[in-house]
Backbone as CSV, one residue per row, in Angstrom:
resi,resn,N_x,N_y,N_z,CA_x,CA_y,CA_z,C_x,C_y,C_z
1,UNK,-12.536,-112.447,-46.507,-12.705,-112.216,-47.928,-11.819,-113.205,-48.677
2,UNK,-12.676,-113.870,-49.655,-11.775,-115.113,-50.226,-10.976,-113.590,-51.749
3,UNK,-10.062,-114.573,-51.979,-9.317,-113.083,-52.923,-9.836,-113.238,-53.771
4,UNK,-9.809,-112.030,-54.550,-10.617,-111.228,-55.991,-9.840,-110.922,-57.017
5,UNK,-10.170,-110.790,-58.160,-9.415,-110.422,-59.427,-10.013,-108.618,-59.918
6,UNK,-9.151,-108.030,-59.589,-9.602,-106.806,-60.024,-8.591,-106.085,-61.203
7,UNK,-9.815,-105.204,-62.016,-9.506,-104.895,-63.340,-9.229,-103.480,-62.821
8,UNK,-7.710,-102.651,-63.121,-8.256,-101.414,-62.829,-6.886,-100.920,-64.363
9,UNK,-7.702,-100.279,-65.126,-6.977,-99.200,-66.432,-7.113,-100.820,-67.382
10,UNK,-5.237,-100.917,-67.440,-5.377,-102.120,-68.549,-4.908,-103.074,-68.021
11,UNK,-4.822,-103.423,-66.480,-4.075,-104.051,-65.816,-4.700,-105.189,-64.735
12,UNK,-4.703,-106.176,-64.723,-5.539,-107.496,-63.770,-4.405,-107.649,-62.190
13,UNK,-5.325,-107.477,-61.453,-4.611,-107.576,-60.017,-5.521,-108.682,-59.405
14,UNK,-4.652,-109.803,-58.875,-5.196,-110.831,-57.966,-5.490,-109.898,-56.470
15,UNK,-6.547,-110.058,-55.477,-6.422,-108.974,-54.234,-6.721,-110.074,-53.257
16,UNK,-5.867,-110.184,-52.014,-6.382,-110.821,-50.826,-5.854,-109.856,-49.701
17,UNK,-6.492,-110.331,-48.428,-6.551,-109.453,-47.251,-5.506,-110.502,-46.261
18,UNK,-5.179,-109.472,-45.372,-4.748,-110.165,-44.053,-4.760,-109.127,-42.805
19,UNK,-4.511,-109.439,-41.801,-4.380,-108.339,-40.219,-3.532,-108.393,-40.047
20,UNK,-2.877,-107.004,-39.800,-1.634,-107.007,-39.111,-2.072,-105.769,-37.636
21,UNK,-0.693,-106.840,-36.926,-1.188,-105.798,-35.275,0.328,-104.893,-35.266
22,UNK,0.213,-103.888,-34.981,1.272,-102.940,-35.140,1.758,-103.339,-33.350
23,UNK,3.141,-103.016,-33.481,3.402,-102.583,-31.989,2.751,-101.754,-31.020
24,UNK,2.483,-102.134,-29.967,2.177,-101.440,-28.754,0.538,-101.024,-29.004
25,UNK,0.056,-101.516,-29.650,-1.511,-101.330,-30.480,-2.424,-102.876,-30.112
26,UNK,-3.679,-102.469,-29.794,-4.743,-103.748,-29.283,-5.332,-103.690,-30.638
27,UNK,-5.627,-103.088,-31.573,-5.960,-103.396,-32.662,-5.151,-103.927,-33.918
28,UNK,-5.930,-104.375,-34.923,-5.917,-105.059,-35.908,-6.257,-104.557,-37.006
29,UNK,-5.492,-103.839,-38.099,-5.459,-103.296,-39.007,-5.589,-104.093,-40.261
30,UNK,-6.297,-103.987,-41.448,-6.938,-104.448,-42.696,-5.996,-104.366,-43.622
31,UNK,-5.105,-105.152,-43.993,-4.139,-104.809,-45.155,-4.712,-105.488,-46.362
32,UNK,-4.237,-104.789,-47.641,-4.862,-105.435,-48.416,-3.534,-105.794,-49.660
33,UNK,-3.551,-107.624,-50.128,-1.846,-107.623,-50.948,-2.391,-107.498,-51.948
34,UNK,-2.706,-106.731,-53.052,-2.518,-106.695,-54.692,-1.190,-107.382,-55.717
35,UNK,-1.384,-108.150,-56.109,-0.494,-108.877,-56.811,-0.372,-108.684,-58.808
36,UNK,0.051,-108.443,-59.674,-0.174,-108.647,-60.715,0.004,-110.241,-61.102
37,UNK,-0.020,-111.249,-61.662,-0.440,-112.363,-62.111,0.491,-113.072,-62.801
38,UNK,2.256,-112.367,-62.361,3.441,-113.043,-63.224,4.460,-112.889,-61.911
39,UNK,5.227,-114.502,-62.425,6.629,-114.414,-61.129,6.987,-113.430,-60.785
40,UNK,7.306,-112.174,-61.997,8.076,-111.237,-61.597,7.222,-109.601,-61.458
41,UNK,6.559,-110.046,-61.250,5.179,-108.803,-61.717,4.439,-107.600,-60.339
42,UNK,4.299,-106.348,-60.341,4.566,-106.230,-58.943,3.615,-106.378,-58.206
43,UNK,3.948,-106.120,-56.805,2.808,-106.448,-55.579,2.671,-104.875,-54.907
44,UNK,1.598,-104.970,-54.174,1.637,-103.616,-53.100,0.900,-104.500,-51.976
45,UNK,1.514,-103.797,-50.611,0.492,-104.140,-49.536,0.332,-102.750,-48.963
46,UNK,-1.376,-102.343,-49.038,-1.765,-101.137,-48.746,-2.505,-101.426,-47.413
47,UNK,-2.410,-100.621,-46.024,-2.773,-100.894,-44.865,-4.427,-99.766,-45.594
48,UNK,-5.237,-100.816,-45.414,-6.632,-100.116,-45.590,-7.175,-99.026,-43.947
49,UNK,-7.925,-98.186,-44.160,-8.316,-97.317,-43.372,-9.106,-98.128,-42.357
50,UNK,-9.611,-99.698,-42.256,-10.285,-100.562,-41.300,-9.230,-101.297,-39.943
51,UNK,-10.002,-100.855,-38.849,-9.131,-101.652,-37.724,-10.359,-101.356,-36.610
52,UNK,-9.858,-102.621,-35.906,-10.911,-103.059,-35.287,-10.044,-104.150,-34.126
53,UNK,-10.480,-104.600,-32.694,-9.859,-105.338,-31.726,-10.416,-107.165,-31.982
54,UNK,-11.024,-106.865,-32.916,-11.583,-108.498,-32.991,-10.944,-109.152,-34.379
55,UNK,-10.263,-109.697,-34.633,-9.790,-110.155,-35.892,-11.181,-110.795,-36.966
56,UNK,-11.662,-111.475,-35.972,-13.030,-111.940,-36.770,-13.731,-111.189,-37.226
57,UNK,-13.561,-109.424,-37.140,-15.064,-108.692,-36.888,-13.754,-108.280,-38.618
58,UNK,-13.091,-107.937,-38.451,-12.366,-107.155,-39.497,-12.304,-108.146,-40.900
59,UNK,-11.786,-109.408,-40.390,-12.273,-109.979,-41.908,-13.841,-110.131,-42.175
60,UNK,-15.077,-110.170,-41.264,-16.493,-109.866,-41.729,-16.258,-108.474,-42.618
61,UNK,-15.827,-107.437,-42.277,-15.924,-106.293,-42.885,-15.284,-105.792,-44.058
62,UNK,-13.916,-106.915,-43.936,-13.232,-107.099,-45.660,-14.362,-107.571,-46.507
63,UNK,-14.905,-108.263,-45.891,-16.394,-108.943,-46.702,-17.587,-107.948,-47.486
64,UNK,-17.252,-107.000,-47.005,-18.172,-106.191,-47.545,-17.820,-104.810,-48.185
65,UNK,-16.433,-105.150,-48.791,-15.759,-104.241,-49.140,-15.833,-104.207,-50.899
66,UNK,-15.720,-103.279,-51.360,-16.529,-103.482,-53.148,-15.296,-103.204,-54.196
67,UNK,-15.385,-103.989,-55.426,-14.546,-103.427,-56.342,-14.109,-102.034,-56.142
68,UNK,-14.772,-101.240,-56.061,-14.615,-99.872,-56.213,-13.753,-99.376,-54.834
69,UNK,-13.845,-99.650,-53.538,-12.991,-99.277,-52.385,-11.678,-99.913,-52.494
70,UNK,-11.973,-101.225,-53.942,-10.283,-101.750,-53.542,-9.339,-101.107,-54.569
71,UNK,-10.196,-100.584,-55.474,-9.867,-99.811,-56.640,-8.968,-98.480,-56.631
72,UNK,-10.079,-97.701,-55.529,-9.602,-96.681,-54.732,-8.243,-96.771,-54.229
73,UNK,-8.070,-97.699,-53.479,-7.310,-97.713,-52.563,-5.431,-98.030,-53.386
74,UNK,-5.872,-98.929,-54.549,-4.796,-99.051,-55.474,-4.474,-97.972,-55.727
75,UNK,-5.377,-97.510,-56.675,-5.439,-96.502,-57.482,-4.496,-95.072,-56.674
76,UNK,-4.925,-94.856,-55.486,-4.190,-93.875,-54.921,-2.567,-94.513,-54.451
77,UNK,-2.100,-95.768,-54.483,-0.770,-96.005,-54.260,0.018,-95.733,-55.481
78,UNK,-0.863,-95.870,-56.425,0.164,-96.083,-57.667,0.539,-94.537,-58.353
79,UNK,-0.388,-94.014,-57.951,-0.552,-92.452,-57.992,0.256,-91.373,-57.212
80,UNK,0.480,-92.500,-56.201,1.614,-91.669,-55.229,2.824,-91.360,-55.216
C-alpha cells in the first residue's frame, strides 16, 4: 500500500504500512504508522488485526484495505 491521506473529525493523517515479526512468531503482522502532517505533530503505530507468513501476501492485503478500516482502527486508539 503506497501511503494515504486520511480525513478523520477535523484532523488530516498521512497513513503508511509496514510488517513487523514479533519474537518467537513465523508470522508477520500489519502495522499501520498514522502521522499528523507537522515536525511536532503526533504519530500512532497501531498493529492491525492482519498477519500472515508471507510478507508479500500481507502487503497485497494492506492493498485492499479502505478508508473506513483505517479509520476504524485510528479512531479506536484515540478513543482509548
Amino acid at each position: 500500500m503506497a501511503w494515504r491521506t486520511l480525513a478523520l473529525d477535523d484532523r488530516v493523517w498521512t497513513v503508511s504500512v509496514a510488517a513487523e515479526r514479533r519474537p518467537g512468531s513465523d508470522d508477520w503482522v500489519l502495522v499501520a504508522a498514522f502521522r499528523r502532517p507537522a515536525p511536532d505533530a503526533e504519530r500512532h503505530w497501531i498493529p492491525l488485526q492482519i498477519s500472515s507468513q508471507s510478507k508479500a501476501a500481507l502487503f497485497a492485503r494492506a492493498d485492499t484495505l479502505s478508508q473506513d478500516d483505517l479509520a476504524s482502527a485510528l479512531r479506536q486508539r484515540l478513543t482509548a
